[in-house]
C-alpha positions in Angstrom: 0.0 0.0 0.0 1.2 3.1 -1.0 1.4 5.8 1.8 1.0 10.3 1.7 4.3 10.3 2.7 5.3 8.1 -0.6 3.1 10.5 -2.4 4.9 13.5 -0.6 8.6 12.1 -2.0 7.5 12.0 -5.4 6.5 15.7 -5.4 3.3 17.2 -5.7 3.9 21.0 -6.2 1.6 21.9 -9.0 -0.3 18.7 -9.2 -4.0 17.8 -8.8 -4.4 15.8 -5.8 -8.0 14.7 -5.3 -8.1 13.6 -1.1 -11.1 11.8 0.3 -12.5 13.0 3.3 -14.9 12.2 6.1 -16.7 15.4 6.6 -19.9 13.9 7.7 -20.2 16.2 10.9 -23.4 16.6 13.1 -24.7 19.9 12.4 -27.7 22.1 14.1 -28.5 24.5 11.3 -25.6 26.1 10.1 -23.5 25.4 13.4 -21.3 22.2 13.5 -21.8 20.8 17.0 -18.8 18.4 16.8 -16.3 19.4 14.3 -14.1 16.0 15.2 -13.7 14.8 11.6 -13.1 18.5 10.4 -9.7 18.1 12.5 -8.9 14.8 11.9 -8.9 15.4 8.0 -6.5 18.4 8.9 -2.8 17.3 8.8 -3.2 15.4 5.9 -4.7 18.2 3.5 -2.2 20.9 5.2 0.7 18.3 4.3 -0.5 18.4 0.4 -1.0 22.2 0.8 1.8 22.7 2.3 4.1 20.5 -0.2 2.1 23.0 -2.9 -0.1 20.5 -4.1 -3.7 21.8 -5.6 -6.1 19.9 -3.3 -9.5 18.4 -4.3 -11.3 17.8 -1.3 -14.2 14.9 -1.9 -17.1 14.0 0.8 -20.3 13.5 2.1 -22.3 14.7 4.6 -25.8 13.4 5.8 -28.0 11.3 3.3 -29.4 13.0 0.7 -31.2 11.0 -1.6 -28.9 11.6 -4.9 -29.8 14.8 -5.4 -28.6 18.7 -4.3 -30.9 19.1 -0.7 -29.7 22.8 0.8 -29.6 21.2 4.3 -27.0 18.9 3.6 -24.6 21.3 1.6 -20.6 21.0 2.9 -20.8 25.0 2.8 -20.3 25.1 6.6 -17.8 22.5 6.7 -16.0 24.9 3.8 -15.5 28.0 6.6 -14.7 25.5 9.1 -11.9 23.6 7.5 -10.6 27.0 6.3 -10.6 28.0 9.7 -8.5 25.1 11.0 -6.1 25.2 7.6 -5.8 29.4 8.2 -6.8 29.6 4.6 -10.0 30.1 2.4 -11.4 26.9 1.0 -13.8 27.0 -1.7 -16.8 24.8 -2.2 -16.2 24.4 -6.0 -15.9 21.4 -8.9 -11.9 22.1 -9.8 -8.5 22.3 -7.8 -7.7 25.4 -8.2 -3.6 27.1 -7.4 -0.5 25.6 -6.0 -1.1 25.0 -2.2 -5.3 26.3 -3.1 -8.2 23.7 -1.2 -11.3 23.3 -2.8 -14.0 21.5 -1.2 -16.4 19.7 -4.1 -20.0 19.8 -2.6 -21.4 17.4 -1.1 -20.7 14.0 -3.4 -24.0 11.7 -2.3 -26.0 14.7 -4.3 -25.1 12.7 -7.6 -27.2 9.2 -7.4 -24.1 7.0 -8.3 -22.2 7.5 -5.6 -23.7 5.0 -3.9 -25.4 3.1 -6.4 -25.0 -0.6 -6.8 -24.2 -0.2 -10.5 -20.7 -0.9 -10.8 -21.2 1.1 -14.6 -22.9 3.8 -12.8 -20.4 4.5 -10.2 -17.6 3.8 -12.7 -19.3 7.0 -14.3 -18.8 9.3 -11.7 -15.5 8.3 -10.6 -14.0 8.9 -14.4 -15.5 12.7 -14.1 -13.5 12.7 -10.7 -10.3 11.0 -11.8 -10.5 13.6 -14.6 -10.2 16.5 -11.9 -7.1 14.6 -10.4 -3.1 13.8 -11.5 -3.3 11.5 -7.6 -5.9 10.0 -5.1 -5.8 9.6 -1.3 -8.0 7.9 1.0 -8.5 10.0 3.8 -11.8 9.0 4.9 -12.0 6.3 7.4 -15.3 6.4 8.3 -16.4 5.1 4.7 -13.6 2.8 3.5 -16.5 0.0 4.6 -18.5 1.6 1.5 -18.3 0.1 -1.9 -18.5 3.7 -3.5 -17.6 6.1 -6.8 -15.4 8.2 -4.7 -13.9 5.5 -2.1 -13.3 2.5 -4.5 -14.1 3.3 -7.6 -12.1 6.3 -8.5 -8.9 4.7 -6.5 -8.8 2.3 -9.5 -8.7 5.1 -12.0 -5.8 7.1 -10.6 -2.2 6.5 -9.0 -4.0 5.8 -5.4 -2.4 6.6 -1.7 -3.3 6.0 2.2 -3.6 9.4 3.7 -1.8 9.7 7.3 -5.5 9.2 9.2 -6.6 5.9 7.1 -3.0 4.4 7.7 -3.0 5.5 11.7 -6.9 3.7 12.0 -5.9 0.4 10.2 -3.1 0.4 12.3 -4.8 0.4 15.5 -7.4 -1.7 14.0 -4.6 -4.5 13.3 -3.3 -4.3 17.2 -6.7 -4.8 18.3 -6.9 -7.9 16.1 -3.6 -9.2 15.4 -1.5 -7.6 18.3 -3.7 -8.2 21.5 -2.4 -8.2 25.1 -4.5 -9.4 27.7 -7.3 -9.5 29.3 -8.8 -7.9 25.9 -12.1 -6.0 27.2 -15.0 -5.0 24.9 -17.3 -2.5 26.1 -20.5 -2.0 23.8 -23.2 0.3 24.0 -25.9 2.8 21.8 -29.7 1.7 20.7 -30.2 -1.6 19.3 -28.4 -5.3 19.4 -29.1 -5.7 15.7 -26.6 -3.2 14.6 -23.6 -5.3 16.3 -24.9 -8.8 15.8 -21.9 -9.9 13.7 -19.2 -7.9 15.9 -20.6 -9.8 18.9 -20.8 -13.0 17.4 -17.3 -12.3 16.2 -15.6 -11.0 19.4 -17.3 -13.9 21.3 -14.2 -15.9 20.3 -11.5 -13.1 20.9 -12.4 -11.5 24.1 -11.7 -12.2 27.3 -14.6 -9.9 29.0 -17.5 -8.1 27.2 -19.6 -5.6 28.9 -22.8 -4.6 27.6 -24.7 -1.1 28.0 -26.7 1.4 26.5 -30.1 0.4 24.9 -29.4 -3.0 23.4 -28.8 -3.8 27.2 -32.6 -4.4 27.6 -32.6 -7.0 24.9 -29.8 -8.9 27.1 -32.0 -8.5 30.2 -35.3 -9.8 28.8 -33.5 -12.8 27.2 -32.7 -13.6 31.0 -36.4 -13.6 31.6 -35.9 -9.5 33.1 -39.0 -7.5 33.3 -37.6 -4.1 31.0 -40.8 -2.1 31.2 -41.0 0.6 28.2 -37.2 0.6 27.7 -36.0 0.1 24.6 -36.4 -3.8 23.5 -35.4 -5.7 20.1 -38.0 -8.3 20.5 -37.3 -10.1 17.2 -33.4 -10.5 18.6 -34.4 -12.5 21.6 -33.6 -15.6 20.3 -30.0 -14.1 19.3 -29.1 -12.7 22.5 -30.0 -15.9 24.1 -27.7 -17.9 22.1 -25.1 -15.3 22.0 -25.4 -15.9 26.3 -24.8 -19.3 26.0 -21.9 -19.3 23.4 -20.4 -16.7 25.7 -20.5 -19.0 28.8 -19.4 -22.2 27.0 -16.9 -20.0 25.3 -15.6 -18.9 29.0 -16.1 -15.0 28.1 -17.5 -13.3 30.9 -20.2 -11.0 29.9 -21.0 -8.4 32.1 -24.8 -6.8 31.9 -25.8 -3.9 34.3 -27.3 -4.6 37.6 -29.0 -1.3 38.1 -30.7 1.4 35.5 -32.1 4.7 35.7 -35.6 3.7 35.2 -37.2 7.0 33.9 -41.4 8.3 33.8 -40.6 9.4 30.4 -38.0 9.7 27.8 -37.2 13.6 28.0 -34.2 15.4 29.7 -36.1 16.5 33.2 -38.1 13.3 33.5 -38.3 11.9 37.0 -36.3 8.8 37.9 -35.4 6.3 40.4 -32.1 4.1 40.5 -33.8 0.2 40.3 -32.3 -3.2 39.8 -32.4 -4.1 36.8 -34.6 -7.5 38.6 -37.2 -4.8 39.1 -37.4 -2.1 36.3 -41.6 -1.0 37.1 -43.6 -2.0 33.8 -44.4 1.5 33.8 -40.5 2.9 33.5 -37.7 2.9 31.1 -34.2 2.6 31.6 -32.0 5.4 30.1 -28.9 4.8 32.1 -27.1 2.6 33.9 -26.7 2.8 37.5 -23.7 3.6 40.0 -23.4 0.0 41.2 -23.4 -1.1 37.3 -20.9 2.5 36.7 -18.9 1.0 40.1 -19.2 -3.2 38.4 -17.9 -1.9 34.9 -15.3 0.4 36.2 -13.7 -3.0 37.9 -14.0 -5.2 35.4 -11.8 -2.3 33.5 -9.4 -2.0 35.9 -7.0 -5.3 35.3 -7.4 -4.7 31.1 -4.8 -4.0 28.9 -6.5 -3.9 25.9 -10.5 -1.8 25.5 -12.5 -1.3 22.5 -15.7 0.6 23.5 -18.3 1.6 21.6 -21.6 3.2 22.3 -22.9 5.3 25.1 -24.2 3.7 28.1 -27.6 5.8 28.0 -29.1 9.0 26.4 -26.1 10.8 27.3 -27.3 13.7 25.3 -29.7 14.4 28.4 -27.1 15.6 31.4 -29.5 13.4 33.9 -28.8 10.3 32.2 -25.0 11.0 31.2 -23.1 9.6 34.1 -23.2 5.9 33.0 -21.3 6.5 29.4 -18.8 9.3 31.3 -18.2 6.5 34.0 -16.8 4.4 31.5 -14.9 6.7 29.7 -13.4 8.2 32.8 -12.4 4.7 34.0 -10.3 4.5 30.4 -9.0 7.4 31.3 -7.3 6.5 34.3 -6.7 2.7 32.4 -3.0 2.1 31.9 -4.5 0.0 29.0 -4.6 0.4 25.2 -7.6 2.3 24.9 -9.7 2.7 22.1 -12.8 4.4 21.4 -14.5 3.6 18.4 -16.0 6.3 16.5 -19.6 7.7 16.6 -21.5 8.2 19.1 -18.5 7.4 21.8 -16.5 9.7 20.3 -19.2 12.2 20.3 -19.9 11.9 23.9 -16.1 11.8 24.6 -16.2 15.8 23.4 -20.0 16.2 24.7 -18.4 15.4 28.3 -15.3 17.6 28.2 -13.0 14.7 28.7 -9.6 15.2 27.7 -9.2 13.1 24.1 -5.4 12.6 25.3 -6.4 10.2 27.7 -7.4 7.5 25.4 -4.7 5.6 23.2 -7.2 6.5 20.0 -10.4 7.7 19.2 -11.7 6.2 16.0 -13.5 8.6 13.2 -15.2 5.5 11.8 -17.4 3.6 13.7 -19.4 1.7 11.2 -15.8 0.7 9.4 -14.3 0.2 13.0 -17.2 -2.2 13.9 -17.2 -4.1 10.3 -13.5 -4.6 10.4 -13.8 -6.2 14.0 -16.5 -8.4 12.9 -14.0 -9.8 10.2 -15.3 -8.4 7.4 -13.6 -6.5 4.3 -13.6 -3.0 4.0 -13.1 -2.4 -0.1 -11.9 1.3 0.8 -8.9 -0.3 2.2 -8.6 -3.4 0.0 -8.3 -1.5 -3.3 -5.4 0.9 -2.1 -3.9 -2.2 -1.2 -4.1 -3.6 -5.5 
């Protein structure tokens, strides 16, 4: 695989280089509430820039349905990144001068992006390579998408690893072919069915697997728990239970919380009581865990060497129900293990909390890719840099 700093030795003063980027930032109107992937895409566009290259700056953000939508235009992104890179950066369809940055808008507005077509997508990544003298894969957080400007276009042009896709696969590889142990997995966020094949895949890698956040409940009721209102993957019942008995014949311990915050009503000031999680009230939902599960998890932490977490251990978007998912990440904090904290919603609620990001060996930019390349699968934005 060839590398940015290969790329960088060749010379690329004067030439088109055509990056892609994960730009797919939360936004609140115009405002950015978590510019994260803005400043992770940073050092490798200022090193192009700075080596005078004319960058072409390629993403996505939100899911527009193939066509221009104003509320998911990169034009905020544009002033942000310019802000980081102390320079202007265009929203525009051609690189422009030596050591210029344009941004193109945002690339899921043309259809075959992300069609299954492999004609159609072909299509739009020959208009790109046509932009371009060089392509680098930036973009972590989609190199688990088969897509025109991931896969496609890196077959069209002399292709490179930027520094952030390189420093990901990297940790990715330690977590898979480089453990020390015990190996601890700590998954949270909404639903059990988006990390049925990371679970069934870790089952036979980890040592300890702690389970939070919503898909919690579906554990609970599979052990016959009553889980009131909270939130409950019926149709993965059957799942869970044989994902609790592979963990036990398997010798993985699997930790589930012994105490919620069982709430009156999912909102930010609704009333709530700290229960076991034996007897969560029919009437209640559980939105957090609770300090003897913060306390449990905390200690089955403590002795690791290795931690993948991801997903919040409640709403931690409501302050009330945020001390479950800081809990955690404060006790991988003060880990002396390799810490890492993969992408989305954990690394959101890393930043939501104010913890410092230094404390934690890496926080991912791709969760989805994280999760898929942990579950064994192939990521194609990875494979094809590799050809």
């Amino acid at each position: 695989m060839k590398t940015l700093d290969d790329l960088l030795s060749e010379g690329v003063s004067g030439r088109r280089v055509l990056v892609r980027a994960d730009l797919n930032v939360p936004l609140d109107g115009d405002r950015i509430t978590d510019d994260g992937r803005v400043r992770a895409s940073v050092p490798t566009i200022k090193a192009l820039v700075d080596a005078g290259a004319r960058v072409l700056v390629a993403a996505h953000l939100g899911r527009p349905k193939g066509e221009p939508d104003p509320k998911f235009s990169l034009a905020p992104v544009a002033v942000r990144l310019g802000e980081l890179l102390g320079q202007a950066v265009e929203l525009g369809t051609e690189a422009a001068g030596d050591g210029t940055v344009v941004l193109l808008e945002n690339i899921r507005f043309d259809a075959r992006e992300t069609s299954k077509d492999d004609a159609e997508r072909a299509a739009l990544a020959d208009e790109l390579a046509a932009k371009a003298d060089a392509f680098v894969s930036d973009g972590f957080g989609v190199v688990h998408r088969k897509q025109a400007s991931v896969y496609d276009v890196a077959q069209k042009l002399p292709h490179y690893a930027g520094g952030l896709v390189l420093a990901e696969v990297e940790v990715l590889r330690k977590l898979t072919d480089d453990l020390q142990r015990p190996y601890v997995v700590v998954l949270g966020g909404a639903k059990v069915s988006d990390k049925l094949g990371v679970i069934k895949n870790l089952l036979g890698k980890v040592d300890r697997l702690l389970i939070g956040g919503g898909m919690a409940y579906t554990f609970l009721k599979a052990q016959g728990h009553e889980v009131g209102g909270s939130l409950l993957q019926a149709d993965q019942l059957d799942q869970v239970r044989g994902f609790l008995a592979e963990a036990e014949e398997r010798g993985v311990e699997l930790v589930l919380p012994v105490d919620v915050l069982a709430a009156d009503d999912f909102a930010p000031d609704a009333k709530f009581e700290v229960v076991a999680t034996d007897a969560i009230p029919a009437d209640r939902q559980g939105l957090d865990i609770g300090p003897a599960t913060r306390e449990l998890f905390a200690s089955k932490l403590a002795d690791a060497k290795t931690v993948f977490w991801n997903g919040p251990m409640g709403v931690f978007e409501f302050e009330a129900f945020s001390g479950g998912t800081r809990a955690v990440a404060e006790a991988l904090v003060k880990s002396d293990a390799f810490t890492v904290v993969g992408g989305g919603d954990s690394a959101a609620a890393v930043r939501a909390l104010g913890l410092p990001e230094d404390g934690f060996s890496h926080i991912s930019t791709g969760g989805g890719a994280s999760l898929e390349y942990l579950e064994g699968k192939e990521l194609p934005g990875v494979s094809v840099l590799e050809a």
